[in-house]
Backbone as CSV, one residue per row, in Angstrom:
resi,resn,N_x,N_y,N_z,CA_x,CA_y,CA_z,C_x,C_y,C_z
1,UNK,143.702,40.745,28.864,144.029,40.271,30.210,145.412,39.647,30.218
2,UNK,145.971,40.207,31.178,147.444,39.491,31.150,147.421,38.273,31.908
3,UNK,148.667,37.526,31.350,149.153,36.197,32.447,149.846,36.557,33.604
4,UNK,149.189,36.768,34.284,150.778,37.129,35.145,149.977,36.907,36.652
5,UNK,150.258,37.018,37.609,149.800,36.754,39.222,148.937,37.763,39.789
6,UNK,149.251,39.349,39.375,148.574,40.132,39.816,147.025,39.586,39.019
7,UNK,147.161,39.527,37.679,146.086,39.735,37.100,144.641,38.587,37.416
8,UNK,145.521,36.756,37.865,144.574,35.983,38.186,143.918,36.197,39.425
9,UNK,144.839,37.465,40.442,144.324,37.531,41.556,143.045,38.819,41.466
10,UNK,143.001,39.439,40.566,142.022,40.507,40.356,140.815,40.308,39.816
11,UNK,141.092,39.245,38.756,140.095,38.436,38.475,139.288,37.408,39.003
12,UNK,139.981,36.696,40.052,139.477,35.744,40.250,138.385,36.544,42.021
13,UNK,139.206,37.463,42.254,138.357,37.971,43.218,136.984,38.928,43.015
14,UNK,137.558,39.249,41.420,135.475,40.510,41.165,135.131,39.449,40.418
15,UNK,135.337,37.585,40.618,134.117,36.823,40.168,133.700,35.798,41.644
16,UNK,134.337,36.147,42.764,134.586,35.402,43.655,133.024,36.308,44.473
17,UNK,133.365,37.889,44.459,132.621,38.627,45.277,131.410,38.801,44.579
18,UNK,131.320,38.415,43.184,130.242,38.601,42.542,129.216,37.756,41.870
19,UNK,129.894,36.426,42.403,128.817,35.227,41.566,128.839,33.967,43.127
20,UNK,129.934,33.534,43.431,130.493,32.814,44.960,129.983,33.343,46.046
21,UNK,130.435,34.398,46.508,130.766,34.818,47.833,130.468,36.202,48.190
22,UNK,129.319,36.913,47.833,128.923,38.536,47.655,129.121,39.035,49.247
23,UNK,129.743,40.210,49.164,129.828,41.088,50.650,128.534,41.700,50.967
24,UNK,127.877,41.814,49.728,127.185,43.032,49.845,125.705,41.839,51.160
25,UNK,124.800,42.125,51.781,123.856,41.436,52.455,124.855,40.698,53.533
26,UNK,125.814,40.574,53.791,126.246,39.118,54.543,126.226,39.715,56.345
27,UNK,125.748,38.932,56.862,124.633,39.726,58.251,126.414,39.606,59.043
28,UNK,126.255,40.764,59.899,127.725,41.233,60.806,127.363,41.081,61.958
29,UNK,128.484,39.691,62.533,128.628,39.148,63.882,128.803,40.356,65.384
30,UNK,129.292,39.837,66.142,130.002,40.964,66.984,131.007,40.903,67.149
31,UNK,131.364,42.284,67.302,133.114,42.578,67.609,133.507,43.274,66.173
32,UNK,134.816,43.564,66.435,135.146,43.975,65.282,135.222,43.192,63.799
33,UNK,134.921,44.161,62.782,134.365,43.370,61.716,136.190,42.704,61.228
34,UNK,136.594,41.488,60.711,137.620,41.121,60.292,138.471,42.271,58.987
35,UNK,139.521,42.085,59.209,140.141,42.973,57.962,139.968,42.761,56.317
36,UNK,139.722,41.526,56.387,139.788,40.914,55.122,138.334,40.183,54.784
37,UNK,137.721,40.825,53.732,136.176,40.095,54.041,136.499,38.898,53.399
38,UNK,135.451,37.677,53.426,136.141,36.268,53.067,136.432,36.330,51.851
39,UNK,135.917,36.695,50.595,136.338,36.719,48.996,138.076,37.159,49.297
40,UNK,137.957,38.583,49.610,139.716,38.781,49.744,140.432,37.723,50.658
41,UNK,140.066,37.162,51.722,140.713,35.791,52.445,141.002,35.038,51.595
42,UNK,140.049,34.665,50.765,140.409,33.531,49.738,141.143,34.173,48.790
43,UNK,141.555,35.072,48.113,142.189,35.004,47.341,143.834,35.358,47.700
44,UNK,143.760,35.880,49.287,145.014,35.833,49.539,145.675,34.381,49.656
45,UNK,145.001,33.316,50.080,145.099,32.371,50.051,145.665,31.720,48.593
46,UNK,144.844,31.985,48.066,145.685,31.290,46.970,146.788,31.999,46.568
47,UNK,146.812,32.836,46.658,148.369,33.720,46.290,149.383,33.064,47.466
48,UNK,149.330,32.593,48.368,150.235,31.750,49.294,150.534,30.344,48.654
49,UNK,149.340,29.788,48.178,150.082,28.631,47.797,150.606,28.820,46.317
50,UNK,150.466,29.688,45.345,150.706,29.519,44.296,151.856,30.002,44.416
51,UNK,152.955,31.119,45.359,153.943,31.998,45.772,154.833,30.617,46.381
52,UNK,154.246,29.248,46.513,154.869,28.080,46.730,155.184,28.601,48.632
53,UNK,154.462,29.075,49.182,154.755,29.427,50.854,153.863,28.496,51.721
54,UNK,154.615,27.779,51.997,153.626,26.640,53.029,153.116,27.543,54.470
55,UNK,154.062,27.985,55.147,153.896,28.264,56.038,153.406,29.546,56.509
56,UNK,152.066,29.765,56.904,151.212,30.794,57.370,151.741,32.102,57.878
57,UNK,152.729,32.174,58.752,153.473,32.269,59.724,154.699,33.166,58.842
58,UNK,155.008,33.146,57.890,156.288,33.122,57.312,155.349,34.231,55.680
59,UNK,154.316,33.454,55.607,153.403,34.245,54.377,152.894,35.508,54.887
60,UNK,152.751,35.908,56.204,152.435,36.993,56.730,153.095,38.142,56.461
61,UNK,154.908,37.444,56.886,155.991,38.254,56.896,156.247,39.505,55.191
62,UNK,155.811,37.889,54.763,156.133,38.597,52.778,154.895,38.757,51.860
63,UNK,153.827,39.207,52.657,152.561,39.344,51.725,152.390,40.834,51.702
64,UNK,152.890,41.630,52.525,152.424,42.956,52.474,154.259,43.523,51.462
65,UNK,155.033,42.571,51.333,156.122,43.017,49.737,155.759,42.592,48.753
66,UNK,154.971,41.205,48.532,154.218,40.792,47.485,152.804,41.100,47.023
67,UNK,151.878,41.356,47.502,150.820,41.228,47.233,150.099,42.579,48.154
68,UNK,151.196,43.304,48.596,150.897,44.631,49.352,149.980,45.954,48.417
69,UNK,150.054,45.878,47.266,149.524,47.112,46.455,148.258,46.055,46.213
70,UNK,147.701,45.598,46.186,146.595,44.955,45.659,145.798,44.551,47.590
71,UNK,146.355,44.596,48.293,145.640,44.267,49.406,146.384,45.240,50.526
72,UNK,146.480,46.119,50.719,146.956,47.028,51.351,146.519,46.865,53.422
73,UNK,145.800,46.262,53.579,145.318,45.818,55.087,145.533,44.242,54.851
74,UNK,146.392,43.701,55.769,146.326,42.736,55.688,146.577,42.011,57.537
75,UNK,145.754,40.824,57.487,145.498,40.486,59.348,146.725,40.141,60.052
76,UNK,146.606,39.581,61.075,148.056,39.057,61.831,147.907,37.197,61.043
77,UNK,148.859,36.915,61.657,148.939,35.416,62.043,148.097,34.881,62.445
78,UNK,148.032,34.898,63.464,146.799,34.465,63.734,145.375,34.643,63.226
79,UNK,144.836,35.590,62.949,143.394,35.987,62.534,143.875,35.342,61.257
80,UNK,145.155,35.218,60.107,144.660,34.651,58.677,144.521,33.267,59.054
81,UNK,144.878,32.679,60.086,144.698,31.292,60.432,143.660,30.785,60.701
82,UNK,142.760,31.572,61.663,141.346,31.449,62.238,140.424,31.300,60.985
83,UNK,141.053,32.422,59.803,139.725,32.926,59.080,139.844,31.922,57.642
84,UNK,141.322,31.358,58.058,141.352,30.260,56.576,140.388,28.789,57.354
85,UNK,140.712,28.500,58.763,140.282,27.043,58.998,138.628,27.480,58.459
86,UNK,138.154,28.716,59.238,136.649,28.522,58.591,136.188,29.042,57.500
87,UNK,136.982,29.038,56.383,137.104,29.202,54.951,136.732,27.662,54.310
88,UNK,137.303,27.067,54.695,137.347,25.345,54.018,135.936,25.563,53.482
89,UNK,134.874,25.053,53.699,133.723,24.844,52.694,133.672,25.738,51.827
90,UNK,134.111,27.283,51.593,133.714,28.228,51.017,134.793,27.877,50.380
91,UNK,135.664,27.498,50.124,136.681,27.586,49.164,137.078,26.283,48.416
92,UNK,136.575,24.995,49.263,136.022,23.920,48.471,134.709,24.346,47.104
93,UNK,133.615,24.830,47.419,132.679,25.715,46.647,132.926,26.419,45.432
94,UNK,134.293,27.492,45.723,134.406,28.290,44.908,135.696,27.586,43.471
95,UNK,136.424,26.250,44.246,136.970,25.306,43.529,135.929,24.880,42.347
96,UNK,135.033,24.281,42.943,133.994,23.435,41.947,132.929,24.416,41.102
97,UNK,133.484,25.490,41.506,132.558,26.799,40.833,133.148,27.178,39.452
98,UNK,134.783,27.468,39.893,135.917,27.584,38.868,135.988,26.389,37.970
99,UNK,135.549,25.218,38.206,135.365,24.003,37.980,134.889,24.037,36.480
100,UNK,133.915,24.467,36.800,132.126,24.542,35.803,132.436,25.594,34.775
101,UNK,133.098,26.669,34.949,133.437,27.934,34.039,134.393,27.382,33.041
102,UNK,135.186,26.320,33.135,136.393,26.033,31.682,135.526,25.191,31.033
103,UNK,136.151,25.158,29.671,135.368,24.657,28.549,135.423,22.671,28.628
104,UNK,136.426,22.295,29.429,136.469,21.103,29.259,135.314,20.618,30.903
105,UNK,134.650,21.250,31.164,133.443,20.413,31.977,132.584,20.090,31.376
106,UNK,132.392,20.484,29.980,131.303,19.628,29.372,131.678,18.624,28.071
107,UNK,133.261,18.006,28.477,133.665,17.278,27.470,133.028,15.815,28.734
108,UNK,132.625,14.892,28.026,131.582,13.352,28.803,133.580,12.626,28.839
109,UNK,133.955,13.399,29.805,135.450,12.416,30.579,136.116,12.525,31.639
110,UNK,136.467,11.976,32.284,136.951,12.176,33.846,137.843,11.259,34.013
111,UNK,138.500,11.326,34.827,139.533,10.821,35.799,139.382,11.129,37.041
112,UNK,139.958,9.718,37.308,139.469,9.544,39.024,140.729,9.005,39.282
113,UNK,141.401,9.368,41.023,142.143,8.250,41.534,142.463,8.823,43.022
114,UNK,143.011,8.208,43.805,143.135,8.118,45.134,144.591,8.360,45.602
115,UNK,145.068,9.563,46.576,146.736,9.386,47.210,145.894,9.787,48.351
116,UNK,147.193,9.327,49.074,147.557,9.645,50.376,147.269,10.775,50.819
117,UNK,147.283,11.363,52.000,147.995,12.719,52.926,148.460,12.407,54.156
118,UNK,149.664,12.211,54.261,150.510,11.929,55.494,150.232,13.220,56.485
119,UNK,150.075,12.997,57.588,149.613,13.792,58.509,150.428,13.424,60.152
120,UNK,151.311,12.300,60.055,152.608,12.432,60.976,153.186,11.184,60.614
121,UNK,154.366,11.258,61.761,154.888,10.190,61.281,155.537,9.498,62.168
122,UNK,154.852,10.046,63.493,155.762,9.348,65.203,154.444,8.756,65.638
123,UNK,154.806,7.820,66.828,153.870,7.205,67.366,152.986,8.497,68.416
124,UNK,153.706,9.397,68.798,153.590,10.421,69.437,152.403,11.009,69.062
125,UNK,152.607,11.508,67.337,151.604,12.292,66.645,151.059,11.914,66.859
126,UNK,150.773,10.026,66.409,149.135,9.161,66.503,148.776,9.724,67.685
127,UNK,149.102,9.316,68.875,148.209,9.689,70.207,147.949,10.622,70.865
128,UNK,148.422,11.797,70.171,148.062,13.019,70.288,147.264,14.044,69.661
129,UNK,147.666,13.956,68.219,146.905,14.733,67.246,145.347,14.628,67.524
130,UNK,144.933,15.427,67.063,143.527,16.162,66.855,142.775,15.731,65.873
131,UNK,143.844,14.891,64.834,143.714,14.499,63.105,143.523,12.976,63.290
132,UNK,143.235,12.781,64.735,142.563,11.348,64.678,141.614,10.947,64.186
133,UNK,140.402,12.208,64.529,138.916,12.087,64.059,139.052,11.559,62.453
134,UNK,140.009,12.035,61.919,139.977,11.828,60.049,140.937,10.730,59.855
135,UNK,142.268,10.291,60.385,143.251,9.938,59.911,143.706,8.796,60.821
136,UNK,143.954,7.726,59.967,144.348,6.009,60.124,145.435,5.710,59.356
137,UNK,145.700,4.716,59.827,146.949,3.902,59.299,146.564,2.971,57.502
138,UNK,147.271,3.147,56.724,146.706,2.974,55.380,147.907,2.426,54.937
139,UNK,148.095,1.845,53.197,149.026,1.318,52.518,149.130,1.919,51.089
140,UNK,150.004,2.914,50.957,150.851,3.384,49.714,151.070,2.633,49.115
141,UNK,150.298,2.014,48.208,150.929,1.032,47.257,151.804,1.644,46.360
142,UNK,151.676,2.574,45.832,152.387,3.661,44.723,153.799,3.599,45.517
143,UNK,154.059,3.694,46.279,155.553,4.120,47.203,156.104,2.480,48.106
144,UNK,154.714,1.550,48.446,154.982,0.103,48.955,155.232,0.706,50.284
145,UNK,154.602,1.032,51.094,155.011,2.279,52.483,153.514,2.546,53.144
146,UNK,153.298,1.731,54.348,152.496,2.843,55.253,152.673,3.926,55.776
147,UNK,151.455,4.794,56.104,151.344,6.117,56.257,150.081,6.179,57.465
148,UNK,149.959,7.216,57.742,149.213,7.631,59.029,148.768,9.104,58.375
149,UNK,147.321,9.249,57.747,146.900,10.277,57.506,145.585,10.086,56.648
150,UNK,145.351,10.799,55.852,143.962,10.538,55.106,144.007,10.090,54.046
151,UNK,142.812,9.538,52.960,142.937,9.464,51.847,142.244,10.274,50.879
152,UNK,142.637,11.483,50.144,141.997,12.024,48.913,141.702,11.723,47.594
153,UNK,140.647,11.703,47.356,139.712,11.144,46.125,139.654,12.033,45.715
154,UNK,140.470,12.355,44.275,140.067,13.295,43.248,139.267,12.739,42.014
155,UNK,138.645,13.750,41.686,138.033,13.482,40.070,138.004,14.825,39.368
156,UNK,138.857,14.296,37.949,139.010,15.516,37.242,138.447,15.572,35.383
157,UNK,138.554,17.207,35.312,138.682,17.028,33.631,140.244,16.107,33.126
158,UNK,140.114,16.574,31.746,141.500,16.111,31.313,142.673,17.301,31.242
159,UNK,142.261,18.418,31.505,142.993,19.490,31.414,143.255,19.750,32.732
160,UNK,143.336,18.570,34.057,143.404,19.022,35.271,142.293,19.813,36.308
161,UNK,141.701,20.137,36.071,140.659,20.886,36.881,139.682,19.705,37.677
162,UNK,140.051,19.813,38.882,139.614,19.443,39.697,137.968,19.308,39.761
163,UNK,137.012,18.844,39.500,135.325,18.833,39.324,134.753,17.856,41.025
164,UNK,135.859,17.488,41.599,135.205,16.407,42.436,136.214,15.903,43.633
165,UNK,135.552,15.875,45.090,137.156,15.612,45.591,136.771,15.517,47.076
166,UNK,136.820,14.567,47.838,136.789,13.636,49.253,137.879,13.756,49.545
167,UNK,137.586,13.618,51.267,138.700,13.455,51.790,137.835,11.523,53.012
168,UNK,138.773,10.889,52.935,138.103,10.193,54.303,139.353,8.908,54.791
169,UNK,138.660,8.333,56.085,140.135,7.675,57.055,139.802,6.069,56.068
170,UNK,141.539,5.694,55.681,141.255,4.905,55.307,140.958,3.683,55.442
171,UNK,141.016,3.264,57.127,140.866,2.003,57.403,139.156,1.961,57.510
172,UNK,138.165,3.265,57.580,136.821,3.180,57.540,136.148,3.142,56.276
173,UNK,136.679,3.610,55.266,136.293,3.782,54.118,137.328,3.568,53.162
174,UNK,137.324,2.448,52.332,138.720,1.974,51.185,138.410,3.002,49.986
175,UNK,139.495,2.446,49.547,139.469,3.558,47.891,138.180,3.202,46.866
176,UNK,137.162,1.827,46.926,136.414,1.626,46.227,135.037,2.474,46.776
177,UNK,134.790,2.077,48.158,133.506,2.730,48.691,134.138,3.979,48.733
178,UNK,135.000,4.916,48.881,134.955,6.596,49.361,134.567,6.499,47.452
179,UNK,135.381,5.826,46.492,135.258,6.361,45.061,133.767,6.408,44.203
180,UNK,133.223,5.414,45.102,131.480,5.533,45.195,130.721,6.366,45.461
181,UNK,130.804,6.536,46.703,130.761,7.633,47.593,130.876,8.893,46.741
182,UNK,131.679,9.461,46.352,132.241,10.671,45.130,131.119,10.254,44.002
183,UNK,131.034,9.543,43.374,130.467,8.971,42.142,129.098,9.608,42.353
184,UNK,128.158,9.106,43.780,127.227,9.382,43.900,126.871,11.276,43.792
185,UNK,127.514,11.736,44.465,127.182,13.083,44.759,127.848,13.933,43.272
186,UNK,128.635,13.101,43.055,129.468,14.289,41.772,128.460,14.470,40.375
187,UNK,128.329,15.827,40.299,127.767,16.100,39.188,128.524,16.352,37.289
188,UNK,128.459,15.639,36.667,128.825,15.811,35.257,128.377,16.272,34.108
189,UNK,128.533,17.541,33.759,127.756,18.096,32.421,127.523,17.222,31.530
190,UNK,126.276,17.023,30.959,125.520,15.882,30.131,125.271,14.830,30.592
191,UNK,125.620,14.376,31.904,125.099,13.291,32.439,126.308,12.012,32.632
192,UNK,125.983,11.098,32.777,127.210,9.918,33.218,127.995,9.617,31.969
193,UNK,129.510,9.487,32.025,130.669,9.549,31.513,131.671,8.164,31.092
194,UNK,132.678,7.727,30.694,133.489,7.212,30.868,134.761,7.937,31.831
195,UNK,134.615,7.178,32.653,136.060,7.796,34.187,137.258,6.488,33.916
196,UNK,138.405,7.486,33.396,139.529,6.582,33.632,140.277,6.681,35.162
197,UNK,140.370,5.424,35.197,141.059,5.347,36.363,142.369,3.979,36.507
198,UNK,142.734,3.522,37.621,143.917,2.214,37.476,143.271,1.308,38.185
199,UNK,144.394,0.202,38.300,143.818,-1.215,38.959,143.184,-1.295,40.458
200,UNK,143.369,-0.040,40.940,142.640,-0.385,42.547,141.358,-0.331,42.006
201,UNK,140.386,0.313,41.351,139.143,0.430,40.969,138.711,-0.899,40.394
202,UNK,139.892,-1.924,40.164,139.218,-3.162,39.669,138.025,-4.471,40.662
203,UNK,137.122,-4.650,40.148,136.204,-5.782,40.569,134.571,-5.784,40.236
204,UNK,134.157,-6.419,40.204,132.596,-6.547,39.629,131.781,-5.908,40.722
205,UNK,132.108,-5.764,42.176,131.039,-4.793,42.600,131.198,-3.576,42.235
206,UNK,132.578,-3.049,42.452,132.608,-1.543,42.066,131.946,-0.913,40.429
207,UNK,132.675,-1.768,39.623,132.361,-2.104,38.272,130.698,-1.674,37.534
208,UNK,130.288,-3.005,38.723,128.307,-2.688,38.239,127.937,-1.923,39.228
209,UNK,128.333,-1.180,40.074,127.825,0.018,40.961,127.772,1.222,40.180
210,UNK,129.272,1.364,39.393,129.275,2.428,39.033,128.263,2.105,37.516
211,UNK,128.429,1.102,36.749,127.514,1.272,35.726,125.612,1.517,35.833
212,UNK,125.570,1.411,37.451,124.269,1.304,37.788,124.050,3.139,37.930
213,UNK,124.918,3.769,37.719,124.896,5.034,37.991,125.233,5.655,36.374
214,UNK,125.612,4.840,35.668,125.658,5.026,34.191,127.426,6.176,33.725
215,UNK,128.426,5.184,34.535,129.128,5.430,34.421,130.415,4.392,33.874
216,UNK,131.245,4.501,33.011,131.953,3.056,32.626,133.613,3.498,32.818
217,UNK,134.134,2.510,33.994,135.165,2.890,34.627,136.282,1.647,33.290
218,UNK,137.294,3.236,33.232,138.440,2.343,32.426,139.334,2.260,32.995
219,UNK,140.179,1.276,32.559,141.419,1.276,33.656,142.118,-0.156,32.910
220,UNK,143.475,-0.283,33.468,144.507,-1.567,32.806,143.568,-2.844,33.531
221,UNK,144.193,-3.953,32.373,143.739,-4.976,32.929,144.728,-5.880,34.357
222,UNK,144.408,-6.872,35.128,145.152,-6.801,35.828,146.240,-8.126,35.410
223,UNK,147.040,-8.385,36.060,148.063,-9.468,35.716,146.869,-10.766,36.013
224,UNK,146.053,-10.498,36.973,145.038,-12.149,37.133,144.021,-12.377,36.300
225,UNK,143.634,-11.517,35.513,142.439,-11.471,34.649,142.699,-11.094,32.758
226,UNK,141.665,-11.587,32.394,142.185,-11.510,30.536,142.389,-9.828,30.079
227,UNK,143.165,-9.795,29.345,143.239,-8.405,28.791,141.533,-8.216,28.529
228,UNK,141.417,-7.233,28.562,140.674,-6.245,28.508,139.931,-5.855,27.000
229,UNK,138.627,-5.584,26.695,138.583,-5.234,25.255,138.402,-3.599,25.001
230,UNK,138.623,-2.984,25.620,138.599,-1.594,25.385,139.949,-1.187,25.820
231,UNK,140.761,-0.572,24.877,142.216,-0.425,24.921,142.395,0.543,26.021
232,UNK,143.821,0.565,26.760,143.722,1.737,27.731,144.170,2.691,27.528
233,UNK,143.799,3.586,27.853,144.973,5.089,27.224,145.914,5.241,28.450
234,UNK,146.892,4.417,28.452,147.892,4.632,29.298,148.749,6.780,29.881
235,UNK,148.170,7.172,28.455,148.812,8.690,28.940,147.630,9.473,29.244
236,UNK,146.502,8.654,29.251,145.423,9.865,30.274,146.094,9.326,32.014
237,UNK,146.362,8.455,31.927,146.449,7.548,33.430,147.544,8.850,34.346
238,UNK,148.794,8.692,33.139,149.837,9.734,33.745,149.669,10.900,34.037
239,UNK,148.331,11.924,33.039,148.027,12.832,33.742,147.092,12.506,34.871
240,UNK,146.791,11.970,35.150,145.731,12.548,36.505,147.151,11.999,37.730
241,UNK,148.212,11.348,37.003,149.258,11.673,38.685,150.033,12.428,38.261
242,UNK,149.934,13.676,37.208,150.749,14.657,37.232,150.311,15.553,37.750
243,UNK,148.428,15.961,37.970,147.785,16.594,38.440,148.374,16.515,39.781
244,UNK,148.278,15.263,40.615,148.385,14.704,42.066,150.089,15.429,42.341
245,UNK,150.605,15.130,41.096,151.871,15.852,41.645,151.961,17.379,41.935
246,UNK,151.688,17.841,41.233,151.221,19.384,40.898,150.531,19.446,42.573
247,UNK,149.132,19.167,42.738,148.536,19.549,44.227,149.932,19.041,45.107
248,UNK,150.533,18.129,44.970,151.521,17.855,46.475,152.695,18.560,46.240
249,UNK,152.607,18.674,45.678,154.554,19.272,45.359,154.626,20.385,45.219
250,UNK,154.323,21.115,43.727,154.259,22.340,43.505,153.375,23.200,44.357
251,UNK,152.150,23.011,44.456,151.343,23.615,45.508,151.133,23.080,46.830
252,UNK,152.198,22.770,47.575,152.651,21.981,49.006,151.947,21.273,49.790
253,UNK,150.797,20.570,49.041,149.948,19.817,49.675,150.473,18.739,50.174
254,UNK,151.962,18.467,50.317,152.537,17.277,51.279,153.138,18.134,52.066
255,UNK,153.209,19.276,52.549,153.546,19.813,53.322,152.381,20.867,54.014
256,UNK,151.243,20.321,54.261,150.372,20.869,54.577,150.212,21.912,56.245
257,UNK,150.758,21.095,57.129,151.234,21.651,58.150,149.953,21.573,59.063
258,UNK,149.129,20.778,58.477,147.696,20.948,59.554,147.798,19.923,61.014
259,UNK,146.972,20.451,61.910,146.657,19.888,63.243,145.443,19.548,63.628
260,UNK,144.275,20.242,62.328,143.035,19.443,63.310,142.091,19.249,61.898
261,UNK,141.480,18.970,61.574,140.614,17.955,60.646,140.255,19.331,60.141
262,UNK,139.749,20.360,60.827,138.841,21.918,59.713,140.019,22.151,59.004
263,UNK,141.379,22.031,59.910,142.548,22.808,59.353,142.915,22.216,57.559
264,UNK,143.223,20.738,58.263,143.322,19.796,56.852,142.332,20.141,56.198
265,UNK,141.318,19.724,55.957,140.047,20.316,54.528,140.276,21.551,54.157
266,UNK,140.584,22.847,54.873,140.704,24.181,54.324,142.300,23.811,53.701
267,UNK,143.414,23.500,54.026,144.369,23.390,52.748,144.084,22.442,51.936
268,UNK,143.657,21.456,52.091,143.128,20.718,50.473,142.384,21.743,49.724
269,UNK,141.250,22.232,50.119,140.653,22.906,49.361,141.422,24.309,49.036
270,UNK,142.236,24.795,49.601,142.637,25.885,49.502,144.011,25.582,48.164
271,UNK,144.462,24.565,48.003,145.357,23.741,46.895,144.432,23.846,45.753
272,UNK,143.710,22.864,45.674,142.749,22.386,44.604,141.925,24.094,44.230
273,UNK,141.851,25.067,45.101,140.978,26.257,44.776,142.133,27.141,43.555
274,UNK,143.554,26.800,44.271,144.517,27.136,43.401,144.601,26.641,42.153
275,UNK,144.757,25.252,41.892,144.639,24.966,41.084,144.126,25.276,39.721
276,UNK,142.524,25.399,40.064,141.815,25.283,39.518,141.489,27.048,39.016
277,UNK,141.971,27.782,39.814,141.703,29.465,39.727,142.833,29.379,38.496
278,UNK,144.362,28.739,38.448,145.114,29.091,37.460,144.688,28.656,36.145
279,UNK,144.330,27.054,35.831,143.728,26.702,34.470,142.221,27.332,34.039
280,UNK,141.292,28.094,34.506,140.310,29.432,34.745,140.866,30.224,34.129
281,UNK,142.005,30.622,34.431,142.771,31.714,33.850,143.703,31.627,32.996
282,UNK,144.084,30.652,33.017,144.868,30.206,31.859,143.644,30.325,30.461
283,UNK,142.506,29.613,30.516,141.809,29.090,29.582,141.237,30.546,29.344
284,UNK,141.122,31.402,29.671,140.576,33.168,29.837,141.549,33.983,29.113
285,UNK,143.250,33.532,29.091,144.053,34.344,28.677,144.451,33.660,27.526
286,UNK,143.975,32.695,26.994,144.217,31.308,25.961,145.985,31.030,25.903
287,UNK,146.221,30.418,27.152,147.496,30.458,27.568,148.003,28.692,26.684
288,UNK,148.947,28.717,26.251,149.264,27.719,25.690,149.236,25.929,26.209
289,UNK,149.481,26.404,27.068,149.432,25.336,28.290,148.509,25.095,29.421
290,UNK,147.485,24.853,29.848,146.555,25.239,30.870,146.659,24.456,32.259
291,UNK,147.494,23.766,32.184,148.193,23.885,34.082,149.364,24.072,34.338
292,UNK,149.392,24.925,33.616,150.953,25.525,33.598,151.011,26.457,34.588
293,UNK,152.046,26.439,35.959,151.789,27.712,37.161,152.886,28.695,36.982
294,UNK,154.288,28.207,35.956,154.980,29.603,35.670,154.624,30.865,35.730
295,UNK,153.437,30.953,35.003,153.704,32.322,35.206,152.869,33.231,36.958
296,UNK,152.476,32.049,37.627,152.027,32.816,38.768,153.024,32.332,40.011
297,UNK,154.153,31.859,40.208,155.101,31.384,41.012,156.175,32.323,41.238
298,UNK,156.012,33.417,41.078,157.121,34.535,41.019,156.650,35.772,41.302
């Protein structure tokens, strides 16, 4: 199996249509049937964000020069728009599916932590957007900067792969209860773990909540309290915000471009589905590096 873009997209779609998301039984609405059944939706999808193309609109223009011999029908603008907003759960799914298939989901370790998603930035947006239902006014401590948008809760392996991941508004739900919240529902091969994480996770409720769930949260000690007796691994800390960088930057999750709450969840998930489809394939082609996106960015 090669490294290369064609090949994660061939793969990742005869395991998408064949274990995820099967065509074969799936009962037909009315009207004409869509061009792209959802397995191929999703994987055009990720070939947009991994091709580093934010914009829908603009990915239309250059998908039938890129990705034209491998998908030869491809929809308008509009219809890939319609058919990605109601993609989001199915491609959140097929994230945590890709999840479970690399070898490091059954190493007992995780990382957890919390950013932003800016979602405007005028008073205008606030009273207009659609992204009210999800999105409040919050505090970037990482940057010292309010923002107006959501907060995402990831939890990962150590090799990056995404296993776990909320979205919610942050003035209703803080980074301790949504990280609970996650804790509860997230499932871990062999059972409860040590989760590194940093100082927002610090305090004795969060602390014995999560140990009541048989989980032991690490993290620095703080400047008000005694060092700590379990040393910290300061360079697991840096990967899980190199991961965070990787989803916002490289795969344009700060440039998301959404307008209404389905829209936002289908590009988070449609990021994180990326993600997680490349270190899948990385770990399949025993690629030296396993979140490495070189070789599918071109």
């Amino acid at each position: 199996m090669k490294t290369d873009l064609d090949a994660l997209l061939t793969a990742l779609y005869v395991h998408l249509d064949d274990h995820v998301m099967p065509s074969q039984g799936r009962p037909r609405g009315r009207g004409r049937p869509p061009v792209l059944t959802p397995a191929e939706a999703v994987v055009v999808a990720v070939a947009q964000v991994l091709l580093r193309c934010d914009d829908e609109r603009r990915w239309m223009r250059m998908a039938a020069g890129r990705i034209g011999h491998l998908f030869p029908r491809l929809p308008s603008q509009s219809q890939y728009n319609r058919q990605l907003r109601a993609l989001g759960p199915a491609m959140s799914a097929a994230a945590l599916w890709l999840a479970r298939q690399v070898p490091t989901w059954h190493e007992p370790l995780r990382l957890m932590d919390g950013t932003p998603i800016r979602c405007g930035a005028s008073r205008v947006t606030v009273n207009r957007s659609h992204l009210g239902e999800i999105a409040g006014y919050g505090m970037d401590k990482s940057h010292h900067a309010f923002y107006w948008g959501a907060k995402l809760m990831l939890i990962t392996t150590a090799d990056g792969a995404v296993t776990g991941f909320s979205l919610a508004h942050p003035k209703e739900l803080d980074e301790r209860k949504q990280a609970l919240h996650l804790l509860h529902v997230h499932q871990i091969a062999g059972g409860p773990c040590p989760i590194v994480c940093d100082k927002g996770f610090a305090g004795a409720g969060i602390e014995k909540a999560a140990a009541d769930l048989g989980h032991l949260l690490i993290r620095p000690a703080r400047e008000d309290e005694p060092a700590r007796t379990l040393p910290f691994p300061g360079w697991l800390r840096q990967r899980i915000e190199a991961i965070i960088w990787t989803l916002k930057n490289q795969l344009g999750l700060e440039r998301h471009n959404a307008r209404h709450p389905d829209g936002l969840w289908a590009r988070i998930s449609q990021r994180v589905l990326a993600l997680n489809a490349a270190i899948w394939h990385n770990w399949n082609t025993d690629a030296p590096v396993k979140r490495s996106l070189t070789a599918y960015d071109h």
